[in-house]
C-alpha positions as CSV (number, residue, x, y, z in Angstrom):
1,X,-53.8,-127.1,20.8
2,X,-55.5,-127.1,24.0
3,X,-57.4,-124.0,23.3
4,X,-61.2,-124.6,24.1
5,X,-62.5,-121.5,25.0
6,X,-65.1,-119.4,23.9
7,X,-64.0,-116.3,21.8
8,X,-66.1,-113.5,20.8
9,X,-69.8,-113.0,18.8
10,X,-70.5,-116.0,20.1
11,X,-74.3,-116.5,20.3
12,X,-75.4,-115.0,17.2
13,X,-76.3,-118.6,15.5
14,X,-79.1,-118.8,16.7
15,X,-80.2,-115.3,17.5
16,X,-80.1,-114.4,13.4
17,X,-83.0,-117.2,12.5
18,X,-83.0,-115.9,9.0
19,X,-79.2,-116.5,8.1
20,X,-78.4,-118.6,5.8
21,X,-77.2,-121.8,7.0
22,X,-75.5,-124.6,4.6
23,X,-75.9,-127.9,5.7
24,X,-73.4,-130.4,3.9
25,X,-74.5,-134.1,3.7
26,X,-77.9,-133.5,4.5
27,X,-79.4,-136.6,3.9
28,X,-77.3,-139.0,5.6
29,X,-77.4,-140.0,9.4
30,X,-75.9,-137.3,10.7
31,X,-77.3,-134.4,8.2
32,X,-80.8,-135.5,8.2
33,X,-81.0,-135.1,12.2
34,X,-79.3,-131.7,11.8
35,X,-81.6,-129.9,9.6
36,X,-84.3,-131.5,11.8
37,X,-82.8,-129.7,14.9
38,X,-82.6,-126.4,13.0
39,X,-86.0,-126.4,12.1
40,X,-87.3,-126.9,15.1
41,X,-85.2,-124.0,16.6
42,X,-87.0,-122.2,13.9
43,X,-83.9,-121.7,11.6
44,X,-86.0,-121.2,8.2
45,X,-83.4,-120.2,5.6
46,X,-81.3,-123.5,5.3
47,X,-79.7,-124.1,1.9
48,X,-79.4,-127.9,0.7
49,X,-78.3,-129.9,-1.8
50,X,-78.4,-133.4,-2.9
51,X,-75.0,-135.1,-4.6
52,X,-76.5,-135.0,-7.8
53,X,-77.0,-131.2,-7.6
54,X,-74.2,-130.3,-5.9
55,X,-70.9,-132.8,-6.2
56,X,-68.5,-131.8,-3.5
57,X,-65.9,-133.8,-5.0
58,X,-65.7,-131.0,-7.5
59,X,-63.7,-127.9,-6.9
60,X,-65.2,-125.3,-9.5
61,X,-68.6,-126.7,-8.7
62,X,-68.3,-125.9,-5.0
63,X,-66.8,-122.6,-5.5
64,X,-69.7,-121.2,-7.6
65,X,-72.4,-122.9,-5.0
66,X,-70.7,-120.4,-2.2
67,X,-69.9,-117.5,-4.8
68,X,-73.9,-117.8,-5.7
69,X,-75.4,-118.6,-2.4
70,X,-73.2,-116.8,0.4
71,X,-74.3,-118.9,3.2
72,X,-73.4,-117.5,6.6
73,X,-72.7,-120.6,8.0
74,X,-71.6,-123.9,7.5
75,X,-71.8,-127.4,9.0
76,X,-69.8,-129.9,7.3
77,X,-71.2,-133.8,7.7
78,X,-70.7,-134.5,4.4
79,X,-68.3,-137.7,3.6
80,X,-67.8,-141.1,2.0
81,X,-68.0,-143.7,4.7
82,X,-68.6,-147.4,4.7
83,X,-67.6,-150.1,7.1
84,X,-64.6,-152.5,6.6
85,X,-64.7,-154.2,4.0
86,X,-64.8,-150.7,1.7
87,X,-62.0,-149.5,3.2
88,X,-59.5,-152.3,2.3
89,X,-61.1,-152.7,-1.3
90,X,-61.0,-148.9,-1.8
91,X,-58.6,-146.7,0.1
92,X,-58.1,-144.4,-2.9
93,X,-61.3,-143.6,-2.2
94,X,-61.8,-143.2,1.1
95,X,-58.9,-140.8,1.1
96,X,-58.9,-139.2,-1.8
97,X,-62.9,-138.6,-1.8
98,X,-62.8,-137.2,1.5
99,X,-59.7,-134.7,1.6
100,X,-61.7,-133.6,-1.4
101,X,-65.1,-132.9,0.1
102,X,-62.8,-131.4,3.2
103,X,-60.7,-128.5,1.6
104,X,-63.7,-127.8,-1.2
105,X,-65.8,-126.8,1.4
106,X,-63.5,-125.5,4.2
107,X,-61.8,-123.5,1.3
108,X,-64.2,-122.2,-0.6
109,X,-66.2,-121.0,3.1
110,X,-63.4,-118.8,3.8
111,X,-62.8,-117.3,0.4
112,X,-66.2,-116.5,0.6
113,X,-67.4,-114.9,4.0
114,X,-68.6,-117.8,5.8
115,X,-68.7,-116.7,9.4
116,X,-68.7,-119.7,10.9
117,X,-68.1,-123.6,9.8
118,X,-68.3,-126.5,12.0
119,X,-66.6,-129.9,10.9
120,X,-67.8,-133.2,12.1
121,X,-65.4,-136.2,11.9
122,X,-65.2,-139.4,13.9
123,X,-63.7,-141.3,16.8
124,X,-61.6,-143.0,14.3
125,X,-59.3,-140.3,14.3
126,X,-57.6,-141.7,17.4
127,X,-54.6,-144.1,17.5
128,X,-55.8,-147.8,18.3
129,X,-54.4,-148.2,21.7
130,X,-55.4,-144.6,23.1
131,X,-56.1,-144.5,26.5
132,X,-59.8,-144.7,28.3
133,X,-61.3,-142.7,28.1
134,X,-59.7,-141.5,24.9
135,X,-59.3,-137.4,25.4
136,X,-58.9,-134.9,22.5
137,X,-55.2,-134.8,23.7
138,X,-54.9,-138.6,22.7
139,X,-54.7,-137.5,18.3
140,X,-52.0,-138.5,16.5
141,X,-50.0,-140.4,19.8
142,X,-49.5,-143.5,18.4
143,X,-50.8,-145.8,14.5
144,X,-54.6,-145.7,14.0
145,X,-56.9,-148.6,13.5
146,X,-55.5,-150.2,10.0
147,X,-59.0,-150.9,9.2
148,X,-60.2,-147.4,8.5
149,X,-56.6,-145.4,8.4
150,X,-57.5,-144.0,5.5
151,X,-60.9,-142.5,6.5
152,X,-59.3,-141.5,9.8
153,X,-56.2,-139.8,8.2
154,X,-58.7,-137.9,5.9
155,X,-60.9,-136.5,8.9
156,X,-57.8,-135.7,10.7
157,X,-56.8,-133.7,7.4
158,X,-60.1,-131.9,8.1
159,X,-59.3,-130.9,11.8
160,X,-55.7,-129.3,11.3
161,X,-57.5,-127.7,8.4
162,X,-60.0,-125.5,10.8
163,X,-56.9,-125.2,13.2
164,X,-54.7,-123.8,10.5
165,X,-57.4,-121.5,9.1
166,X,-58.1,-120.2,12.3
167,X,-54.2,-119.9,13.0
168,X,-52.8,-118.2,9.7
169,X,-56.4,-116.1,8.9
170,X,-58.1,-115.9,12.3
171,X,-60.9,-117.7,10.9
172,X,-63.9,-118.9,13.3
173,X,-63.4,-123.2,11.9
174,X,-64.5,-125.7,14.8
175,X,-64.3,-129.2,14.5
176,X,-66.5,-131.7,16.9
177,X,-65.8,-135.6,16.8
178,X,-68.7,-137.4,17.6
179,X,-68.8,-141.3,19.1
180,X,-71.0,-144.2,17.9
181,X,-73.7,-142.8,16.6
182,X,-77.4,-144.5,15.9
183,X,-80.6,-143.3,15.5
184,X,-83.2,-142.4,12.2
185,X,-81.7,-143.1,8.8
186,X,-79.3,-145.6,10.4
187,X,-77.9,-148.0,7.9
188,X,-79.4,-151.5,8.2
189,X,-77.5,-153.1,5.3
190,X,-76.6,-156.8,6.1
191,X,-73.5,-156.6,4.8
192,X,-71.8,-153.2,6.6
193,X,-73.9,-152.1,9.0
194,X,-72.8,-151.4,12.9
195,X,-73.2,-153.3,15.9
196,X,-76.0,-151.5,17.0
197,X,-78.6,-151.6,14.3
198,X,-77.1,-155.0,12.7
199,X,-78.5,-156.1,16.5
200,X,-81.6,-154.8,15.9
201,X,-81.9,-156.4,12.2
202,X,-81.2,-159.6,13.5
203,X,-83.6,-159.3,16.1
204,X,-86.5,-158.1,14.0
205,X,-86.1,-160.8,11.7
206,X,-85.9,-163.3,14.0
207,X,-89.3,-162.2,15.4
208,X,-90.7,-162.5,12.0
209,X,-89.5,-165.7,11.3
210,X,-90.3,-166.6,15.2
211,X,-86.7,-168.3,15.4
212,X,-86.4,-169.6,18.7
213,X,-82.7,-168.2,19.3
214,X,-80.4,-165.3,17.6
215,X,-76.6,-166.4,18.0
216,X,-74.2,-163.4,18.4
217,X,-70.3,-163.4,18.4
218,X,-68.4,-163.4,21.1
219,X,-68.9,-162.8,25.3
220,X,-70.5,-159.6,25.5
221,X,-68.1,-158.3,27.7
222,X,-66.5,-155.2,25.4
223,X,-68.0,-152.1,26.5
224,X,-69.0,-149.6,24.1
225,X,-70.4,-145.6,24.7
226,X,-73.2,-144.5,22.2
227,X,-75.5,-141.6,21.4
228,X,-78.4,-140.9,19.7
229,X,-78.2,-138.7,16.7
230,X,-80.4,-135.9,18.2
231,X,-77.9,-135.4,21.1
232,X,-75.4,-134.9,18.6
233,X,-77.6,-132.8,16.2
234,X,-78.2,-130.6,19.9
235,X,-74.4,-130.2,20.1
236,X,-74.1,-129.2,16.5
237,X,-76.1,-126.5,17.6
238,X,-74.1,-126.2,20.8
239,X,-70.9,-125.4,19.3
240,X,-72.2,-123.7,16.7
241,X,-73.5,-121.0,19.3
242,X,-71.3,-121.4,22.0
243,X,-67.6,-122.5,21.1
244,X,-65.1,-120.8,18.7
245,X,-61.8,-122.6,20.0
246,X,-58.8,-124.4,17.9
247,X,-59.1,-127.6,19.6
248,X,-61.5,-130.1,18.3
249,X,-64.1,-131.2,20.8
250,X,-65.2,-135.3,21.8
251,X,-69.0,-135.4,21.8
252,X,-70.3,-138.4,23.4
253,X,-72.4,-139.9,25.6
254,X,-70.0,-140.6,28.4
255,X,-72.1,-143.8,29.2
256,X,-70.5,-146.9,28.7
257,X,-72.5,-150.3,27.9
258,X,-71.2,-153.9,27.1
259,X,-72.4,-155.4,24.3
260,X,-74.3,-158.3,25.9
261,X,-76.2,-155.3,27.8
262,X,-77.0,-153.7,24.9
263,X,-77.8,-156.8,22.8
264,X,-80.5,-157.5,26.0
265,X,-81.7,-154.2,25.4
266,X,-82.2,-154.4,21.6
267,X,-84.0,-157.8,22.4
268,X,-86.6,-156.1,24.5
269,X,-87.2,-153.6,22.4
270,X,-87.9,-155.0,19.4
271,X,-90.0,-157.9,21.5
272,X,-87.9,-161.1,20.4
273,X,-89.1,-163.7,22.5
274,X,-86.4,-166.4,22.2
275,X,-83.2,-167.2,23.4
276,X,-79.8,-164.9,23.2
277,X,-76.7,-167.1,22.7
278,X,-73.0,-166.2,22.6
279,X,-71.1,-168.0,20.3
280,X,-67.9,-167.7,23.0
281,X,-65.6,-169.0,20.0
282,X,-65.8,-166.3,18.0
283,X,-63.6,-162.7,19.0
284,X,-64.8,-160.3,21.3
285,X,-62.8,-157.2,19.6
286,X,-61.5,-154.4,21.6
287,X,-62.4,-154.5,25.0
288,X,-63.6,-150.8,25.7
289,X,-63.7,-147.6,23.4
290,X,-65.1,-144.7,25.1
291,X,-64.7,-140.8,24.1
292,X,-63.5,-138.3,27.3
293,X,-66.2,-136.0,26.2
294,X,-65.6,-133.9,29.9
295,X,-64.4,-130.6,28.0
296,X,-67.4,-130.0,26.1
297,X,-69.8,-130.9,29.0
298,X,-67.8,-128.4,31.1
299,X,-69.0,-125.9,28.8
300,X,-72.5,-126.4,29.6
301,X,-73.9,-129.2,26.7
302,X,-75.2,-132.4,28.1
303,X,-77.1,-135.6,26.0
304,X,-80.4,-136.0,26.8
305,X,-81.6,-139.0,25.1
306,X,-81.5,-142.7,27.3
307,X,-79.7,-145.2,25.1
308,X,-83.5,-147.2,25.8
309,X,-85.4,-144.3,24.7
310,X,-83.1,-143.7,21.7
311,X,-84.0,-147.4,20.8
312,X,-87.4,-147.2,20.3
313,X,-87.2,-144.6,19.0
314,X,-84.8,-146.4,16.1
315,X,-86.9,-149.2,16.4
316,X,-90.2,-147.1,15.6
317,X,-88.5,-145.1,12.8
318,X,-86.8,-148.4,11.0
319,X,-90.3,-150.1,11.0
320,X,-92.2,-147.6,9.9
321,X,-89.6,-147.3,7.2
322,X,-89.5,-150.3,5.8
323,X,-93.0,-150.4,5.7
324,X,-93.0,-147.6,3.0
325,X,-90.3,-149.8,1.3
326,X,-92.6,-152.6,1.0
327,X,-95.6,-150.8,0.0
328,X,-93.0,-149.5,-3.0
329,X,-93.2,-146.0,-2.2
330,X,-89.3,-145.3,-1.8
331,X,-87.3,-146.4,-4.8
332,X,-84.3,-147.9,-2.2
333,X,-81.1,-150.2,-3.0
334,X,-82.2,-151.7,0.4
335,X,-85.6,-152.8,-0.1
336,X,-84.8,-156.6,-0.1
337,X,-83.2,-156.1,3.4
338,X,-86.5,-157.1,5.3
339,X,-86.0,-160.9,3.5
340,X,-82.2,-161.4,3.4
341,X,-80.5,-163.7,6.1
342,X,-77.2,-162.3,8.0
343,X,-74.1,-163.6,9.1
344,X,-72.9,-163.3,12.9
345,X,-72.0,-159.8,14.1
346,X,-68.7,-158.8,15.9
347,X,-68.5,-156.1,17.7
348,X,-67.3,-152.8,15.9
């Protein structure tokens, strides 16, 4: 499976502008910053749908979108994801949702004429003691996290997919594996967000409130890699246009930062004037988790976006948002997030 070279027609993604391109999970995170990548590049004929028009989950539904549509390509960042908490109260879900999304899509793609489909996963694929950093080599070497094993075992469904697609039917399937990710349309929720924005919530509110300290878990010692979501939405486009190979490709930052750098760095931007304090008693988590993401930067794609820069730019984008929110203009589940208190943050 080491295969990561470039095969040919490579290139025609973004030389056709009018193809028809069929972006899965378009309003999430990772969606929303792709189909703002391909309109800039001036890709005009993208095909989307919301859940309520177009459930995934739904076999007979999906196969009559692509038997009506025809798009030429696809990029697959639909899923069910959640933090924790929902994947020990509903593994069912998390697996069964998931592998259904995966072989809807990647099935119906092929049966169809898609030239091209490009599935996104997760660094949760690899096993919890991989080595650093972790390389594409390091899947399915040892047990995953237990905490998300059923998310994980689903996106790694969705990467020997592609391989065996492109295997048994010579089928151009890729599959990229993105690291931490942050950025607009990041999830702020108190109860499941990441380390990264749940630093920048606490912050915030403690500005408001003009708290004179914000207590956070831990040393600060565990270093952590992250990248902005329009670095990743650049690879998208990357592979998409450059790579047709059966080994799934890291994309990452390759910059690591501990978590008591970062947390200094969320502090300045967001302009909190008191005190940072470790509460030393409290774990740490794993002490580094960084993606080798050398393969793909060997074939010419590099981020571009300082973690600083990306954080203003969060920070910008999550004010301005819940600004809206409180004038009443978006009709959100998370509109009381601005006045809700949150417990300590580990480090995920």
């Amino acid at each position: 499976m080491e295969d990561t070279g470039t095969g040919d027609g490579i290139g025609s993604f973004l030389t056709e502008k009018s193809a028809k391109v069929f972006v899965a999970g378009h309003r999430g995170l990772v969606g929303s910053a792709i189909v703002r990548k391909l309109k800039t590049l001036g890709l005009t004929n993208l095909v989307l749908r919301t859940h309520a028009e177009l459930d995934l989950t739904i076999q007979s539904a999906v196969d009559a979108f692509f038997a009506a549509e025809k798009p030429q390509f696809v990029i697959l960042a639909a899923a069910k994801v959640g933090g924790i908490h929902a994947n020990n109260t509903y593994p069912a879900d998390f697996i069964a949702v998931n592998l259904q999304i995966q072989t809807n899509v990647i099935h119906s793609s092929f049966i169809h004429g898609v030239q091209k489909l490009l599935f996104l996963g997760s660094s949760c694929i690899y096993p919890k003691f991989a080595p650093q950093p972790i390389p594409e080599s390091a899947l399915l070497t040892g047990p995953l996290e237990t905490t998300n094993e059923w998310y994980a075992i689903a996106k790694i469904a969705g990467i020997k997919m592609c391989q065996a697609y492109r295997i048994q039917h010579g089928w151009d399937a890729i599959s990229g594996m993105p690291t931490n990710l942050y950025g607009p349309n990041d999830n702020f929720h108190p109860e499941n967000s990441h380390v990264l924005p749940a630093l920048m919530r606490r912050f915030h509110e403690a500005k408001v409130r003009g708290d004179k300290e914000v207590v956070v878990w831990g040393t600060g010692s565990p270093l952590r890699e992250f990248l902005h979501v329009d670095d990743l939405a650049d690879a998208v486009v990357f592979l998409m246009d450059k790579y047709s190979g059966l080994s799934h490709l890291n994309v990452g930052s390759g910059k690591e930062v501990t978590i008591k750098e970062l947390a200094e760095l969320v502090k300045e931007v967001v302009g909190f004037q008191g005190e940072l304090v470790w509460d030393t008693t409290k774990p740490d988590g794993t002490p580094r988790k960084l993606m080798d993401s050398s393969k793909l930067m060997e074939l010419g794609w590099q981020p571009k976006i300082s973690l600083k820069d990306g954080l203003v730019d969060t920070y910008k984008w999550r004010s301005s948002y819940y600004k809206i929110l409180r004038r009443g203009a978006v009709d959100s589940g998370f509109a009381g997030l601005c006045i809700k208190l949150m417990m300590p943050i580990g480090h995920k």
